[in-house]
Steps between C-alpha positions, in 0.01 A plus 500: 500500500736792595670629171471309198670640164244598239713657242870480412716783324597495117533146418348336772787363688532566845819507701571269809736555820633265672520574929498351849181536697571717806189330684206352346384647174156368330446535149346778342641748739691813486861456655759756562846437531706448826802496644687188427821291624828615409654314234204289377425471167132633454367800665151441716141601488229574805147507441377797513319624847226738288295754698461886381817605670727228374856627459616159254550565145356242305681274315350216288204253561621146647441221194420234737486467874857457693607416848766714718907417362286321185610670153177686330405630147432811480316697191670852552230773477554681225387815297237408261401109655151527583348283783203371677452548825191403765329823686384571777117581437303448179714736229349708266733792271437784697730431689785477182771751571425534916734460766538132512679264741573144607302419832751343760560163487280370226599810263176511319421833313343742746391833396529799748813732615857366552825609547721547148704186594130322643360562113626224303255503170322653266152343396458487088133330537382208620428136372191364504191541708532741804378267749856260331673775705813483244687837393718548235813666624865657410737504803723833616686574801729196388849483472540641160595111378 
């Protein structure tokens, strides 16, 4: 599943950005943005790598999947959007408000010690059973968007 969105701000709408895919990008996942051509018309997003010493700053969750040069949507992550996202083991709310990071490559939640830029969320709770292996989660170390 990656990320899903769970809860919107306000009044429920939910912004969309339009990019070009700088390599392929699946849906669900956390891109960050990259260094594009000179001149074009849309900026472009990279998947993110993950891993507890990541140095990307997050930037939104891909809306569906996209191929490299293809434009993609992207649902900017912002303060107070709430999302689901799979974990690594079985969650259960101890471990709300622990150092929590995006395992590299398939950036599911994994709970242990990361660098600052390697800790991408914050864990509100978690949905479901524990063996469902969803948490709840808000997003920092992001561009500020």
């Amino acid at each position: 599943m990656a990320f899903k969105l769970s809860k919107g701000v306000g009044n429920g709408d939910v912004p969309l950005e339009y990019f070009v895919a700088s390599g392929a990008i699946a849906e669900g996942m956390p891109v960050a943005l990259a260094a594009g051509t000179s001149g074009a018309d849309k900026g472009k997003v990279v998947q993110l790598s993950g891993g507890a010493n990541a140095t990307e700053l997050l930037y939104g969750i891909a809306a569906h999947a996209a191929v490299d040069t293809a434009e993609v949507t992207i649902i900017p992550a912002l303060a107070g959007l709430v999302w689901e996202a799979d974990a690594v083991a079985n969650t259960n709310v101890t471990s709300v408000a622990a150092d929590n990071y995006l395992t590299a490559t398939t950036c599911t939640i994994t709970v242990g010690t990361s660098t600052n830029q390697g800790c991408k969320c914050v864990i509100l709770g978690k949905k479901g059973a524990a063996a469902d292996k969803i948490y709840l989660v808000r997003f920092k170390n992001t561009l500020g968007v």
